[in-house]
C-alpha positions in Angstrom: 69.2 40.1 190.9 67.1 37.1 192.0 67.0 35.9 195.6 66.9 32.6 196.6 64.0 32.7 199.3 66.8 32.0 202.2 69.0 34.7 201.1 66.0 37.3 200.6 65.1 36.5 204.6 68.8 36.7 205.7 68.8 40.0 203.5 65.6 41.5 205.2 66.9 40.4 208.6 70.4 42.5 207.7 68.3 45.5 206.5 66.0 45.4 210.0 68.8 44.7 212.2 70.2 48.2 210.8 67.5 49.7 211.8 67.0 48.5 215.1 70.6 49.4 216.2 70.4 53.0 214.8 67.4 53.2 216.8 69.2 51.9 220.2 71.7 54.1 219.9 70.5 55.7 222.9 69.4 52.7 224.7 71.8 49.9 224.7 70.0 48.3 227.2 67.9 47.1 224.7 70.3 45.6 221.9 70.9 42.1 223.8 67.4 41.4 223.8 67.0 42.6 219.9 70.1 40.2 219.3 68.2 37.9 220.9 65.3 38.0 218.5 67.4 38.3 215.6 69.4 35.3 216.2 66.6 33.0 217.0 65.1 34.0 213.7 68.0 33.5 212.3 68.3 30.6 213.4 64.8 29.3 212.1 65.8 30.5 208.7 69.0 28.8 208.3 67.7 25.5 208.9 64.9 25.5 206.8 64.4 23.2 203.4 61.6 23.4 200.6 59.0 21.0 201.8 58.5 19.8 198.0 62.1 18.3 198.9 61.0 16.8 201.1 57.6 15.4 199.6 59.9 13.9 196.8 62.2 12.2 198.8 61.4 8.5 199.4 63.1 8.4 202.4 60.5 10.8 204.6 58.4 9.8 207.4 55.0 8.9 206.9 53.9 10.9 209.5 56.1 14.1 208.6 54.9 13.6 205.3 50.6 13.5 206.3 51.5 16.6 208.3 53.3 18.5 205.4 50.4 17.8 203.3 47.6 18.5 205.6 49.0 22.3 206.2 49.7 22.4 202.0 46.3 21.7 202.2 45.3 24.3 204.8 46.9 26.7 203.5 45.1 26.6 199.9 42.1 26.5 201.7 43.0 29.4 203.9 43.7 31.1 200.6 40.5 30.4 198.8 37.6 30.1 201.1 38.9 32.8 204.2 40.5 35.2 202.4 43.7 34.7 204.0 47.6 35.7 202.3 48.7 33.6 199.4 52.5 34.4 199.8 55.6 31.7 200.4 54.8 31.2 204.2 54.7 27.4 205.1 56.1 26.4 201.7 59.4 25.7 203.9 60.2 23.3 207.1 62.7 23.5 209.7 63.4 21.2 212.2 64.5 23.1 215.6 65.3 19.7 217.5 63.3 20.8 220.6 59.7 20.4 221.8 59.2 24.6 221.2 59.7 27.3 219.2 59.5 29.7 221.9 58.4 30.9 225.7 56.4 33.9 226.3 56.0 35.7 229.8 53.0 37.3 230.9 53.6 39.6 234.3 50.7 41.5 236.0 51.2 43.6 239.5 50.0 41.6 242.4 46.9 43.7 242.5 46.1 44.5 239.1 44.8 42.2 235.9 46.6 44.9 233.2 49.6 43.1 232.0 53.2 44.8 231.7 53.8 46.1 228.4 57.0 45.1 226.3 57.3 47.7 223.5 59.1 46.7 220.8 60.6 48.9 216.9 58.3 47.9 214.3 55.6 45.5 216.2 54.5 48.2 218.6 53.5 47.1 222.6 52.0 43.9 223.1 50.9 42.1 226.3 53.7 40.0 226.7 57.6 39.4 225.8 58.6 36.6 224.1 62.4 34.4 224.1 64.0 31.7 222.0 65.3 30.4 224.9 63.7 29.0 228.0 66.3 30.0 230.3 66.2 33.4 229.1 62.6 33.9 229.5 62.8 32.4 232.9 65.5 34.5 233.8 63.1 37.4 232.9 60.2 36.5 234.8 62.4 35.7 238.3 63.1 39.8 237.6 59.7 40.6 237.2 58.7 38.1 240.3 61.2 40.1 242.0 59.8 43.5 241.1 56.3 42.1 242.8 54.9 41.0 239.8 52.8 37.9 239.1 54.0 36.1 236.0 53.2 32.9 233.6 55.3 31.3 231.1 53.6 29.9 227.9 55.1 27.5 225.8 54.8 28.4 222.4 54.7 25.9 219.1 54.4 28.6 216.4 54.6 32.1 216.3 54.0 34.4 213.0 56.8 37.5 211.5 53.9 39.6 210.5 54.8 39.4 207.0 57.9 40.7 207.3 59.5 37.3 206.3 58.3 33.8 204.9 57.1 31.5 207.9 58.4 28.2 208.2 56.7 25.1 208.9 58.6 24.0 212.3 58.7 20.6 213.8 57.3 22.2 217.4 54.1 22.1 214.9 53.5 18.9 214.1 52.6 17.6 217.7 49.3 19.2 217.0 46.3 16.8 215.5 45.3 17.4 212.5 42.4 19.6 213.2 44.2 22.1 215.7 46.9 22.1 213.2 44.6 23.5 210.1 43.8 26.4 212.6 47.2 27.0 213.6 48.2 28.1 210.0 44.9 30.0 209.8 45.5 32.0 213.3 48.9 32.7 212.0 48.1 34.0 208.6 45.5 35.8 209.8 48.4 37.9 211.8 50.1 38.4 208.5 46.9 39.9 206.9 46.0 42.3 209.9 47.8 43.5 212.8 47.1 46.9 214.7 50.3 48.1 216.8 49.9 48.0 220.7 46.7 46.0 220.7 47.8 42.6 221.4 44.0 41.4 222.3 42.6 42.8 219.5 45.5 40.8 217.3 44.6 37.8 219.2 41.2 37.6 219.5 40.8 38.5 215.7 43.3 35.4 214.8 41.3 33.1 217.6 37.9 34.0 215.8 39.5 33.2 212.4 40.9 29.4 213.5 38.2 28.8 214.9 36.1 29.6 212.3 38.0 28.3 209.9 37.9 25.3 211.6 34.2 24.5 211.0 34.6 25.5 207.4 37.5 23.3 206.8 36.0 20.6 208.4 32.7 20.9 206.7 33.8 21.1 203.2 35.8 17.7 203.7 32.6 16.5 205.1 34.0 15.2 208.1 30.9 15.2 210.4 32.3 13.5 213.4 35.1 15.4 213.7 33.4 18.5 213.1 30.5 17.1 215.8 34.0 16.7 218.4 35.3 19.8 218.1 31.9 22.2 218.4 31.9 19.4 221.7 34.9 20.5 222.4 34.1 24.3 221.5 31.5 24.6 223.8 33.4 23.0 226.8 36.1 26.0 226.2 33.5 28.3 225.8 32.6 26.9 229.2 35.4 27.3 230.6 36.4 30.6 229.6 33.2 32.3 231.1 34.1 30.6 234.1 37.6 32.4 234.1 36.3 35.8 232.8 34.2 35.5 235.5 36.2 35.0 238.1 38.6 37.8 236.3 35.8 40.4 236.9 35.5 39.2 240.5 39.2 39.9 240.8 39.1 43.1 238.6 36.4 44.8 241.0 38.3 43.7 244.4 41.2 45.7 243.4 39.4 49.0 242.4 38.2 48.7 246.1 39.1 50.6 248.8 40.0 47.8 251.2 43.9 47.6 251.9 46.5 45.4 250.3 46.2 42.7 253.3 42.8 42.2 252.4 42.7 42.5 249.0 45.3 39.6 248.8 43.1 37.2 251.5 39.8 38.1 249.2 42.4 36.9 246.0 42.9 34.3 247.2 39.2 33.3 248.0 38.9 34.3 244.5 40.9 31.8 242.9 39.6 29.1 245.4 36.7 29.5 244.2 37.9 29.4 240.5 39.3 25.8 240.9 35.7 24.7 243.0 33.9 25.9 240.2 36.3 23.8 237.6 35.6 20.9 239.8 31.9 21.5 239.2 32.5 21.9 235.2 34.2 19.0 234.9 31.4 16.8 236.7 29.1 18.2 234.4 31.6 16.9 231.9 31.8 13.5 232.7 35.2 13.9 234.4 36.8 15.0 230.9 40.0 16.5 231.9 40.8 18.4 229.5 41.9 21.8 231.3 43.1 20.0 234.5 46.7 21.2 233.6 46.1 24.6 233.3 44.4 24.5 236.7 47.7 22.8 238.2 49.9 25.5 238.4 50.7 29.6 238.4 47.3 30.0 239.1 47.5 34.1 238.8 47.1 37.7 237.4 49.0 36.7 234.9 47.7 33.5 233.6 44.3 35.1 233.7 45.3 38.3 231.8 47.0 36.0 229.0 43.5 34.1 228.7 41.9 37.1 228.1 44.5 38.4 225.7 43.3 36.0 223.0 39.2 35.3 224.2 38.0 38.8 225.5 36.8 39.8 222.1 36.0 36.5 220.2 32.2 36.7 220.9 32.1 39.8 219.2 34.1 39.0 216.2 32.2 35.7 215.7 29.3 37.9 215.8 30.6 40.2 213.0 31.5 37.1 211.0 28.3 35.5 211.2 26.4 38.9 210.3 28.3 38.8 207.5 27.1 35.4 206.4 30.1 33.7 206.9 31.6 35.3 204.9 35.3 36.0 205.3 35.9 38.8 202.3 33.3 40.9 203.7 34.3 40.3 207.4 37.8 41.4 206.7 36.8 44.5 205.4 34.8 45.3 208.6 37.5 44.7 210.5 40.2 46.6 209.0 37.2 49.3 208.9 37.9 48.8 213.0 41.5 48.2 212.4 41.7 52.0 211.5 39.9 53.1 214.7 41.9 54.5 218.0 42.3 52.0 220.5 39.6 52.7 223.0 37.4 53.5 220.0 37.7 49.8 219.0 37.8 48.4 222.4 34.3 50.4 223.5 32.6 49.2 219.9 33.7 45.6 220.5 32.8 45.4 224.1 29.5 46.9 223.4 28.7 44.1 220.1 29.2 41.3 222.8 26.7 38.9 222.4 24.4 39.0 225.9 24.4 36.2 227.7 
């Protein structure tokens, strides 16, 4: 019998949801949050429509219309030049009618940069839980707040199944100028092609190195030479910026393996972090007064915000480093890293850590 792509999501979702609820059947703590998940993605799903539809109607916005384009585009190129998926993902769109797809909540103890782990059937542990729903998520970091914890909402635009289903285009997208948008599909796909259970900043880091990557590819091949000039600006301003804040994370990260009590250990924190947002002010001088990360500094300045950076930076140098001793080349990269795919955890962690490029 042949599916209609809808149907054969709604039927994967039916087959997974049976799975999920046998497994809970000794831990029905758990099933609201799964229903959760399920309905959001659900929810995605059903509002979807072909994006050829809506290419061939005459009455589509001009701008919905460049954006649908530009990711057909990135996607092909994806396809052919990094070695990424060709499947049905971003062949659909779905308009959600908010601003985001998703939150995600980040909680670290007080004293600690290791972030709580959410465990989940199928995807493993990862480094953060995510919600549909703002309250929701919210409503789960006030717990974890409660519990001692520091915490950090994200807002997320676009999030990837793994494979297990056919990824919309969403409208939480489009927001996104053109550029950031080609790497967004490529960080996503790049999920779908390789991800390693309970090691979210492996996941994370591989996907950043790819977008990023793919970036000055898919910018070079158009020949777009001011815009490719912009963005290795703006690279290097980030790159700037995050060994500012890995920095200042290993500052932290020795303070609490000291022996001083948890008074002082919280004063010296918050030293710490003072001297995170002096050091900003000194990077953006340097800048010119671009203001680029001046809303990250504004608020929930924390463990947690920190330990979410590092989740998708800490091993990008390294990657990139693999890539480019590869020649560039993304087919042979790949098979390096699913070579390090297959390796335990701290096996992977202690080679990757070890390849970082010295400073």
């Amino acid at each position: 019998m042949i599916f209609s792509k809808k149907l054969r999501n709604t039927h994967k979702f039916i087959c997974i949801t049976a799975v999920i609820i046998t497994a809970l059947c000794s831990g029905c703590s758990s099933i609201g949050y799964y229903s959760h998940i399920i309905g959001g993605h659900l929810q995605i799903h059903s509002s979807t429509q072909p994006i050829e539809s809506i290419l061939s109607d005459s009455d589509t916005d001009d701008i919905l219309r460049q954006k649908l384009k530009l990711i057909q585009e990135a996607k092909q190129f994806a396809v052919t030049k990094l070695d990424l998926p060709q499947n049905d993902s971003y062949s659909e769109y779905a308009d959600l009618g908010r601003k985001y797809v998703m939150w995600s909540v980040t909680a670290t103890p007080k004293l600690s940069l290791s972030p709580h782990q959410s465990c989940f059937i199928i995807v493993g542990c990862m480094n953060y839980r995510t919600f549909f729903a703002k309250e929701d998520a919210e409503s789960f970091a006030k717990n974890m707040q409660d519990q001692g914890y520091d915490t950090y909402i994200a807002s997320v635009a676009a999030f990837s199944s793994l494979g297990w289903f056919d990824d919309p285009v969403l409208n939480t997208m489009l927001s996104w100028r053109d550029t950031r948008l080609a790497g967004l599909i490529f960080h996503e796909l790049t999920h779908q092609k390789i991800y390693v259970n309970d090691d979210t900043t492996f996941n994370e880091s591989l996907a950043v190195t790819v977008e990023m990557e793919g970036i000055k590819k898919w910018l070079a091949s158009k020949g777009e030479t001011d815009k490719l000039q912009e963005f290795l600006k703006q690279s290097k301003r980030h790159q700037q910026f995050l060994d500012l804040v890995l920095y200042t994370r290993s500052q932290l990260n020795s303070l609490y393996q000291t022996n001083l009590n948890n008074p002082e250990k919280l004063t010296k924190k918050d030293a710490i972090f003072k001297s995170l947002r002096d050091g900003y002010k000194g990077l953006k001088q340097n800048w010119g007064g671009y203001p680029g990360y001046d809303r990250w500094f504004a608020k929930d300045l924390n463990n947690a915000k920190l330990a979410l950076l590092s989740t998708y930076s800490k091993y990008v140098p390294a990657l990139t480093q693999i890539l480019h001793e590869n020649n560039g080349d993304f087919g042979k990269f790949f098979v390096k890293v699913k070579e390090l795919a297959t390796l335990k955890k701290n096996e992977r962690d202690l080679f990757l850590e070890t390849s970082l490029p010295k400073k």
